[in-house]
Each structure stands twice: as C-alpha cells, then as structure tokens.
DRENSEZA-867909 format. One record per residue (C-alpha): residue in three letters; x, y, z. Coordinates in nm, 3 decimals. Each point is the difference from the previous one (the first is absolute). Layout:
<lofis>
+-----+---------+---------+---------+
!  aa !      xx !      yy !      zz !
+-----+---------+---------+---------+
! ALA !       X !       Y !       Z !
...
+-----+---------+---------+---------+
</lofis>
This chain:
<lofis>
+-----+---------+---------+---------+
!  aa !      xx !      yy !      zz !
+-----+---------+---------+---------+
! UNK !  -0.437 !  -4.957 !  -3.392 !
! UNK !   0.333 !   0.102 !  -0.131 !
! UNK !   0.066 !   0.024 !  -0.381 !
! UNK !   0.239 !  -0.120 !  -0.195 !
! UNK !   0.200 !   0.296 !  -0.006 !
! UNK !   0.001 !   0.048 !   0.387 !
! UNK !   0.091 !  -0.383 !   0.058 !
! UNK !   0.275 !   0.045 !  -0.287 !
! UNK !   0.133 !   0.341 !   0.226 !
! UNK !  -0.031 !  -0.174 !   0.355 !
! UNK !   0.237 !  -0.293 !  -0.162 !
! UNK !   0.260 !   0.263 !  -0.170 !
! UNK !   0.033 !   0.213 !   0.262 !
! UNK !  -0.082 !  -0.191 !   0.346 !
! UNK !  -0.277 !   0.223 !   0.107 !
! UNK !  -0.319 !   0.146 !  -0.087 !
! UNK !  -0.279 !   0.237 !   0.115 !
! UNK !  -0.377 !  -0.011 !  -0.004 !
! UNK !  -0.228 !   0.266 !   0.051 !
! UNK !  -0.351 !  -0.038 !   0.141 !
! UNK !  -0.029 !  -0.341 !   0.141 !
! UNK !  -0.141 !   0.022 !   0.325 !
! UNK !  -0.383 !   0.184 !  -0.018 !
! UNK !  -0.086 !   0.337 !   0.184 !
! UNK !  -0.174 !  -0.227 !   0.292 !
! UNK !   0.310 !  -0.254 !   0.049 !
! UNK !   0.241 !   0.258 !  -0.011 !
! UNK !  -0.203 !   0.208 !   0.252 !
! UNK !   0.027 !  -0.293 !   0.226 !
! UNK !   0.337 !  -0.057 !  -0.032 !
! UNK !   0.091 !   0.411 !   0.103 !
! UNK !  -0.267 !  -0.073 !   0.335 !
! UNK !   0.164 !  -0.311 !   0.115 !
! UNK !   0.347 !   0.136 !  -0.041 !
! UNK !  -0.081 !   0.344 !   0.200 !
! UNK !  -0.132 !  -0.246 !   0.247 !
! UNK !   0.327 !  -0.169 !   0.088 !
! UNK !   0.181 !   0.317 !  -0.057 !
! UNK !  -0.256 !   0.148 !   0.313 !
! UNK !   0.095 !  -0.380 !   0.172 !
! UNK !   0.360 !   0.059 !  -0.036 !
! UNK !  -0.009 !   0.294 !   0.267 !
! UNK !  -0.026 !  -0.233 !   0.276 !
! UNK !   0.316 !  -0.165 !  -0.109 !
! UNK !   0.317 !   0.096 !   0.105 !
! UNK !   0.251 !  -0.249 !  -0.150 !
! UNK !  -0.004 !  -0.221 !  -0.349 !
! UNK !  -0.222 !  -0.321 !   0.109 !
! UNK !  -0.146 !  -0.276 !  -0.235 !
! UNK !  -0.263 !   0.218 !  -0.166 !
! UNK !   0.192 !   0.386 !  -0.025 !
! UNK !   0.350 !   0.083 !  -0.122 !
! UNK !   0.044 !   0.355 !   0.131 !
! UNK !   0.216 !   0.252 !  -0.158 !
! UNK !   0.273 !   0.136 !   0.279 !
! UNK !  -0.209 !   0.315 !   0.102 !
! UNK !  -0.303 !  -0.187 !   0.009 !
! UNK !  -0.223 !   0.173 !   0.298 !
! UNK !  -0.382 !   0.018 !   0.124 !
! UNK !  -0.027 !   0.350 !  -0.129 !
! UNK !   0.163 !  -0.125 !  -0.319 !
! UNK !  -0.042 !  -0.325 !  -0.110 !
! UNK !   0.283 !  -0.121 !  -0.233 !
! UNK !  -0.066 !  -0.360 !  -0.156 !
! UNK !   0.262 !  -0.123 !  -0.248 !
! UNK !  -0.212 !  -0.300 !  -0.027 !
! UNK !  -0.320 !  -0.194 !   0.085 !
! UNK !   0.171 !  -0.370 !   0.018 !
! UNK !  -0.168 !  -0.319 !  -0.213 !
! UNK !  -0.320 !   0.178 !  -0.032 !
! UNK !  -0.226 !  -0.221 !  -0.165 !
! UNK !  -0.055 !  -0.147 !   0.427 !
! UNK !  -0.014 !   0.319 !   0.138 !
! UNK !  -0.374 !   0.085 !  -0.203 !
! UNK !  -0.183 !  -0.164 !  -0.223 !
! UNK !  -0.026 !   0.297 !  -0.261 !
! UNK !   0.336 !  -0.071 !  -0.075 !
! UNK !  -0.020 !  -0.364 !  -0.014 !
! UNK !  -0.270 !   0.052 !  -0.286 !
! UNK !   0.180 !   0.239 !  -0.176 !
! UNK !   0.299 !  -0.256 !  -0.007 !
! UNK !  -0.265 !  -0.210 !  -0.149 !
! UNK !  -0.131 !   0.258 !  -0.270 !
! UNK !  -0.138 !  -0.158 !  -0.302 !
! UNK !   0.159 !   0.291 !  -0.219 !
! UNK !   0.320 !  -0.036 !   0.174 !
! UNK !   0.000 !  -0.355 !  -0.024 !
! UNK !  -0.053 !  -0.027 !  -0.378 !
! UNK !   0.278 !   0.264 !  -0.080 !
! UNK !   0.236 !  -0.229 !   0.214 !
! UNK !  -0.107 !  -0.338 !  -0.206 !
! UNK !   0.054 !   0.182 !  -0.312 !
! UNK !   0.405 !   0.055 !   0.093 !
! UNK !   0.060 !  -0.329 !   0.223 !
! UNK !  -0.327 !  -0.193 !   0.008 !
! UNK !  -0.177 !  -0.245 !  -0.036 !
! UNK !  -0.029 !  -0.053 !   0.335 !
! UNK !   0.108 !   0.216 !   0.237 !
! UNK !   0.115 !   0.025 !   0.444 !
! UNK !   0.084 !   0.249 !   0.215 !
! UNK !   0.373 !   0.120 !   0.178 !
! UNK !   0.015 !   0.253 !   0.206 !
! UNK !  -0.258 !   0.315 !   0.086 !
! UNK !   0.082 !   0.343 !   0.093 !
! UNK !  -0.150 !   0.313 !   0.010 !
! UNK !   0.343 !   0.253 !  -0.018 !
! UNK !  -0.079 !   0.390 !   0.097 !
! UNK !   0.134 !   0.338 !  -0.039 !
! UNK !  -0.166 !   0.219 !   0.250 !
! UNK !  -0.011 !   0.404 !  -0.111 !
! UNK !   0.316 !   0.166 !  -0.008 !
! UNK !   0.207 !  -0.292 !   0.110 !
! UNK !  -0.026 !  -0.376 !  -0.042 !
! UNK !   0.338 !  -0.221 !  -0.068 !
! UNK !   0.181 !  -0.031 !  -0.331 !
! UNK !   0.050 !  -0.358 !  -0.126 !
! UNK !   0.344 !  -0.069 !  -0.131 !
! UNK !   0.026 !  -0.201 !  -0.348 !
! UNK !  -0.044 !  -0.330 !   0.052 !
! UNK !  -0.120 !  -0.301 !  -0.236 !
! UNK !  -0.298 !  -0.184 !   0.237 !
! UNK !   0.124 !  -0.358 !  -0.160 !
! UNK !   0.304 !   0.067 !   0.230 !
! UNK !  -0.195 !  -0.064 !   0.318 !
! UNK !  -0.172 !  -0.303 !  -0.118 !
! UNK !   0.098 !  -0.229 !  -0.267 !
! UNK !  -0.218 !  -0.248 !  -0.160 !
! UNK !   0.050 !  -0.257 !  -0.230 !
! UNK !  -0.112 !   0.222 !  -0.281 !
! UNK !  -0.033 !   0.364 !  -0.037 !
! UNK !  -0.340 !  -0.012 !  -0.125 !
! UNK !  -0.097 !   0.259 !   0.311 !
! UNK !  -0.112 !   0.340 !  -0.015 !
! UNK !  -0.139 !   0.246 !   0.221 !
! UNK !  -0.331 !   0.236 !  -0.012 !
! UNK !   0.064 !   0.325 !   0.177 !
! UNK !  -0.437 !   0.154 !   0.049 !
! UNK !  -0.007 !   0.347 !   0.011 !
! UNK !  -0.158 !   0.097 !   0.277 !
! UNK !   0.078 !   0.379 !  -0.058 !
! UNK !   0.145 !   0.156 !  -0.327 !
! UNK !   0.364 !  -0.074 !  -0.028 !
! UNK !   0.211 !   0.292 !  -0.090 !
! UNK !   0.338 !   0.127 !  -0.062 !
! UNK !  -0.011 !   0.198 !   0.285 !
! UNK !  -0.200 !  -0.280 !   0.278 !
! UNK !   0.303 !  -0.229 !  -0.061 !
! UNK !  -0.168 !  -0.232 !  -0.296 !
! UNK !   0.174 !  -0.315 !  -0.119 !
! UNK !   0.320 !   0.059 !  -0.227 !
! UNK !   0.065 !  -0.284 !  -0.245 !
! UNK !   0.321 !  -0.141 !  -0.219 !
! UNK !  -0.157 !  -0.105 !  -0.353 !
! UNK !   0.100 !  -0.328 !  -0.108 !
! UNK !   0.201 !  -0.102 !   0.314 !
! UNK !  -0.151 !  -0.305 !   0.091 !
! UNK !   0.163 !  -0.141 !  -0.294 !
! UNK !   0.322 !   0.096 !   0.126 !
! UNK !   0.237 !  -0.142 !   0.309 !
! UNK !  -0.127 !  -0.019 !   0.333 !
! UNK !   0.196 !   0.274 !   0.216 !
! UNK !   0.187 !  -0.095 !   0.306 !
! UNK !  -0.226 !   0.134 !   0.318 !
! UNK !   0.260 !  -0.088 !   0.241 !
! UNK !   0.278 !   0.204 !   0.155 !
! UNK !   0.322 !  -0.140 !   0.237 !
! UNK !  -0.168 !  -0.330 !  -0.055 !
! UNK !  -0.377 !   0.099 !   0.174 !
! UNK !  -0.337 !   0.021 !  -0.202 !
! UNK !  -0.105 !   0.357 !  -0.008 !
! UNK !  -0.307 !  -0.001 !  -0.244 !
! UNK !   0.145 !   0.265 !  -0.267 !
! UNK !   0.265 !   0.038 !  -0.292 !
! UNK !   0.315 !   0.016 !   0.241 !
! UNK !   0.201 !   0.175 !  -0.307 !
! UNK !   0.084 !   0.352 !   0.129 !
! UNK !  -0.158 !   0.273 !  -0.210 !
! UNK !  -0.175 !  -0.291 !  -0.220 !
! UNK !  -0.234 !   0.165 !  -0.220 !
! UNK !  -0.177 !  -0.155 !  -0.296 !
! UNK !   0.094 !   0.095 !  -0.363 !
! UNK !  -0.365 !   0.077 !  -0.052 !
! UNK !  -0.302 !   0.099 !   0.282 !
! UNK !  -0.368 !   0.074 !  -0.105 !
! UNK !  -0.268 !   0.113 !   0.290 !
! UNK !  -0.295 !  -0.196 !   0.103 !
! UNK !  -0.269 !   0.283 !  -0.007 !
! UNK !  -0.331 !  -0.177 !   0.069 !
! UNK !  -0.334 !   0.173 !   0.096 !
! UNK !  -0.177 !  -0.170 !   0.332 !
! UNK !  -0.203 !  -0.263 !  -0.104 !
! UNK !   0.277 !  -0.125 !  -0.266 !
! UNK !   0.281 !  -0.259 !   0.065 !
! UNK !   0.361 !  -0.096 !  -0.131 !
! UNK !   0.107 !  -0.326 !  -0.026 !
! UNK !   0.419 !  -0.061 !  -0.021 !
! UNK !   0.139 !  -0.341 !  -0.063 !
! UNK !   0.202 !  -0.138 !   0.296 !
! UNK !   0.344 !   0.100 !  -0.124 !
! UNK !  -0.092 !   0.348 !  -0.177 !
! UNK !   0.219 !   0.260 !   0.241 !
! UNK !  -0.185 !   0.233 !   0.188 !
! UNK !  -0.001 !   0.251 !   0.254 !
! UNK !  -0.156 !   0.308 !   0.104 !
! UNK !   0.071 !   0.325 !   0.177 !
! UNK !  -0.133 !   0.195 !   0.300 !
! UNK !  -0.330 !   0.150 !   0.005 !
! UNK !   0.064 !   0.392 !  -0.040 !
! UNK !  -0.371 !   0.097 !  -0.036 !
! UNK !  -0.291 !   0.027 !   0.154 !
! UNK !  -0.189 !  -0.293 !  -0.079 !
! UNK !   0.023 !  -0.360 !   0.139 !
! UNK !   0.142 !  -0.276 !  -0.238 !
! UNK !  -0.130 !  -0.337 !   0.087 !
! UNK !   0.061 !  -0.261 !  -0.223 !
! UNK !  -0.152 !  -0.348 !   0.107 !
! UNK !   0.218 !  -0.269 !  -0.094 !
! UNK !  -0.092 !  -0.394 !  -0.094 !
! UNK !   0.238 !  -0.249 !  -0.150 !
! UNK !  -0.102 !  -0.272 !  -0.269 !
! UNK !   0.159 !  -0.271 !  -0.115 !
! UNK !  -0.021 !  -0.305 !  -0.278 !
! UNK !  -0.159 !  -0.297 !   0.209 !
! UNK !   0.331 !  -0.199 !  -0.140 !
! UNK !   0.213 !   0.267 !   0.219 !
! UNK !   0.141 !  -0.127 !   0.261 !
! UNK !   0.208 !   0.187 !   0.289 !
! UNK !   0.341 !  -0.111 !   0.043 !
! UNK !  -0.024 !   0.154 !   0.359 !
! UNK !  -0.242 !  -0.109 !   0.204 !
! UNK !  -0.184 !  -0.295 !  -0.184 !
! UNK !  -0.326 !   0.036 !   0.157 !
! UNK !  -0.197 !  -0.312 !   0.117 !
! UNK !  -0.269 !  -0.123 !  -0.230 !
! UNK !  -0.295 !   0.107 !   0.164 !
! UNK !   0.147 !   0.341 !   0.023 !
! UNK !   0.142 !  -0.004 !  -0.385 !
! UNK !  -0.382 !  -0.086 !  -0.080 !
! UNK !  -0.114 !   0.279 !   0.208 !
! UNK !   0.173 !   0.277 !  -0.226 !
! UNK !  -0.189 !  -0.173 !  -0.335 !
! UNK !  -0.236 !   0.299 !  -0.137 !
! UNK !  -0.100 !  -0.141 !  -0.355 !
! UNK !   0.100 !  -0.379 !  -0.122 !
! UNK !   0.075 !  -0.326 !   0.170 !
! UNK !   0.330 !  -0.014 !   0.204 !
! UNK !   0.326 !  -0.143 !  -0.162 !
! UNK !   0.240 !  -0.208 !   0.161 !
! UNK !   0.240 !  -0.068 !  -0.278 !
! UNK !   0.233 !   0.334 !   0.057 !
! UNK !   0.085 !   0.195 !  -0.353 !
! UNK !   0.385 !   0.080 !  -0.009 !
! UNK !   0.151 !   0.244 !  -0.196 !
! UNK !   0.364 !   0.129 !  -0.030 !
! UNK !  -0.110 !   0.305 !   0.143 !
! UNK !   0.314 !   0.180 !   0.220 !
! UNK !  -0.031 !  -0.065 !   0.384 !
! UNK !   0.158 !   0.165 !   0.301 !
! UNK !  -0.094 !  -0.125 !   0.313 !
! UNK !  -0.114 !   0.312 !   0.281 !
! UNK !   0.203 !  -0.192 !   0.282 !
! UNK !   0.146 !   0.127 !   0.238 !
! UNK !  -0.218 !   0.274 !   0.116 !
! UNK !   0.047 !   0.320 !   0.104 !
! UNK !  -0.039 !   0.021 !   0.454 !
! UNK !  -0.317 !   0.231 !  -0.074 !
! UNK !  -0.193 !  -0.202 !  -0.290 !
! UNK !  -0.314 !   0.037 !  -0.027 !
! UNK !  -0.201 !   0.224 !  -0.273 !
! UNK !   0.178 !   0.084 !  -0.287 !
! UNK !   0.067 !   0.375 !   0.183 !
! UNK !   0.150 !  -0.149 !   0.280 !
! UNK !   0.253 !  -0.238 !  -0.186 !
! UNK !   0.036 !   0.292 !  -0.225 !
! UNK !   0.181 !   0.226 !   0.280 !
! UNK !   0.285 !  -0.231 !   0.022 !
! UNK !   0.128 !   0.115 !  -0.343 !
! UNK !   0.249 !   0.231 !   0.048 !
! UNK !  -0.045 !   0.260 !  -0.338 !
! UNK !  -0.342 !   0.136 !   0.005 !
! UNK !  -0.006 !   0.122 !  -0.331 !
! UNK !  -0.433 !   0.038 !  -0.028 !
! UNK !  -0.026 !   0.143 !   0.344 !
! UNK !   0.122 !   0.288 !  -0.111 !
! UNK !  -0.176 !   0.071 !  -0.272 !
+-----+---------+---------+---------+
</lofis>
C-alpha cells in the first residue's frame, strides 16, 4: 500500500514510482515468457496482430517494439494485470472500483529500440473523466541509458497539448522543439513499476545500452469513466470490471478534450502513428 506521502506526490506531480512489487518468482516469469515471444518473433517477418517489429527487425535479430494487448497473448500477463499489490496501489489514487483500458507490453531491444516522442496518453482516448492512470511493470531495470520513462512534474494539471499536425492525429506534442520546463527520469529496478496519470507528459529515448528495456503496460480507469470514442457495448464494458460493480451513470468532468480524428494513413501502435510527425526531437537523443 502507498502512504500518505506517496499518494500526496502521485497527485502533485502526475506520476509516481514503486520499487519491489512484483516477487523474485513472478518477475522471473514475466523475463521467461517475454524471451519466449522475443524467440517467436523470428518467424515473423512483418508487424501482425501479436508483434510490432522495429524496421531492422530480422531472424538473426529479432527487433520487437511491442508485444500488442498482452494480457490474451499469455496468461502470466493477464494475472499480473490482475496483481493484488498492483491493484490496491491503483484503488488508493482512482478507486474504489476499478476496469481495465488498454494493455501493452512496449520494448527496447539492446542497443536500439524506438524513442517515444512526448505525448499526453489522454490525447488518444478521452473519457468522461480523467480519473485514468497507467502502471508501467518493470520487467528489467529501467535506466538512463536503456531508454527509461522521462516525466513532466505536475503536467497533468496543465492544458492538454495539441497532438495533431496539418489537421491529422499524430500521437505526440506537434510543437516543434517542445520541451517541458521541467523533466525528471523514471529509474526503476525490475520488479518495480511507475504509474503516470493519463495526462502527465511523457516520453522516452532510444535504448543506447546493452540491456533490454521492457516495460509492460496496463491501463486503469474509474468504473464511472467512460470513453468518448468507442462506447463499448455493455457486455464488453462489464468485461473490463477488475474490482467493484459496473456503473452506468457516466461521471463528467470539465476535463480538456481533443478528439484523435482523423488518423494518420499508417495508425496503428503509438510508434507507427508516431512516424508521421515531422520533428523528431527524442529520436535523436
């Protein structure tokens, strides 16, 4: 459980980091099932429902940018989604009650692996509340050098960011040369997680080491949020419920709104929608 003092930072400054959440034995787990589908990906040539491949992905060296809505691609990280540690942190921010978004598992392969330009996630999918946050699990250590998770205190409190340029949604800040006023490093040991409320800025760099970075990624939300985008169907909304009863009276909030419409040609994961933005500013870092 967090304390008062770490609930009281996560709400100043739009993030927070925990160390030692997973055990020795789950995070073992996690590192075997992820070198699995890292050995799986060799057979693949092209991006496909389960692998995003970096550009130079090849059998002799497999590439993944990212292992796409893992929690139905093995059941390890379905359970870790469902983590009774996790889970408690999350109620303690934007509980009671609690359902899932979106699922990722986002890597940096040795040596390479893609930037991630600074973006605010609550720009590709607004709710009717911004009681969302996301828990990045540490599947390796997260350093300055593997490309770990750069955050802007205290600007989820601040204006949502236009993410589109010539009138197309391309997932990041579209200000040339944006740069936050103030940037602190997510350094997390494996085993640990961050958590990052839905409109803190973020953004990483490449991964100029020799380590792996792979950060596996699961959304939660308020059961009163409600997509703007996409309202699921009931059965479905009910399907995402992890702790409470489902809630069909919506909470709204004036909380700013862009809608991501239209898309880029190449959407997809957040790297491909990314590559339509014309200033690159974290790729070359």
């Amino acid at each position: 459980m967090l304390s008062a003092e770490q609930i009281a930072y996560y709400h100043e400054n739009g993030f927070l980091t925990v160390e030692n959440v997973l055990s020795a034995d789950e995070l073992a787990a996690l590192q075997r099932v992820t070198d699995e589908f890292v050995d799986r990906s060799r057979a693949v040539a092209a991006s496909d429902d389960i692998f995003d491949l970096e550009p130079n992905h090849s059998a002799e060296h497999p590439r993944l940018r990212r292992i796409k809505n893992p929690i139905i691609q093995h059941e390890v990280y379905d359970q870790t989604m469902r983590h009774d540690g996790i889970l408690n942190i999350v109620e303690q921010l934007i509980g009671p009650g609690l359902r899932r978004n979106n699922t990722k598992l986002n890597m940096k392969e040795p040596d390479h692996g893609s930037a991630v330009e600074w973006h605010q996630d609550w720009a590709f999918y607004p709710h009717t509340n911004d009681d969302i946050l996301a828990v990045g699990v540490c599947i390796d250590d997260m350093t300055e050098e593997n490309g770990c998770m750069l955050m802007a205190p205290g600007s989820h409190k601040g204006e949502l960011h236009s993410h589109h340029e010539n009138g197309v949604f391309v997932g990041a800040v579209s200000e040339p040369g944006f740069q936050p006023p103030q940037v602190e490093k997510c350094l997390v040991k494996a085993g640990g997680i961050t958590i990052h409320h839905a409109r803190t800025l973020h953004a990483s760099t490449p991964n100029h080491s020799a380590n792996p970075r792979r950060l596996l990624l699961f959304e939660y939300c308020s059961l009163d949020s409600w997509p703007l985008l996409g309202v699921p169907a009931y059965d479905d909304y009910c399907a995402t419920v992890l702790r409470g009863q489902p809630s069909v009276r919506p909470r709204a909030e004036a909380v700013p709104v862009i809608i991501p419409l239209p898309k880029p040609e190449n959407a997809g994961s957040i790297f491909e929608i990314q590559e339509s933005l014309k200033h690159k500013e974290m790729a070359q870092q």
